[in-house]
Phi, psi and omega in degrees: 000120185271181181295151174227009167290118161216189201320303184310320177277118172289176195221101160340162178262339179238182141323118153266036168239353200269147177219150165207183177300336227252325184319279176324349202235021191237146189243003169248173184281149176261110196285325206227203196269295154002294208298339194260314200281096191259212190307315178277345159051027148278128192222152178206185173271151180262332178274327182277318223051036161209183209270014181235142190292176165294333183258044170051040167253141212267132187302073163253146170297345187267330201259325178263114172186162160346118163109005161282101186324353204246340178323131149216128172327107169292350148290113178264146191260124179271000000 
């Protein structure tokens, strides 16, 4: 997954490759770190399925955002 950011795209505060259990249990876009990180303070790639990104970097929510070669915006643009 390459940067997908352009004029056009807006640009998420995290990855929309980022995942947790926590993930999965939320009905909103995830505003804070909080939002991904539960008991197990596990997270991961969606893309790798692991906890180290496509750009051979370790998966934290304050670190997969914007200006990450592997970022891509969890708003998707209609």
């Amino acid at each position: 997954m390459a940067n997908e950011a352009n004029s056009n795209t807006i640009q998420s505060m995290y990855c929309g490759s980022l995942r947790s259990k926590k993930f999965f249990m939320r009905d909103q876009l995830a505003t804070s770190a909080e939002d991904y990180i539960d008991s197990a303070n596990h997270v991961w790639c969606c893309e790798t399925q692991e906890v180290i990104g496509p750009d051979n970097h370790q998966v934290v929510p304050d670190k997969c955002g914007p200006g990450r070669s592997c970022y891509s915006s969890a708003i998707k643009s209609v």
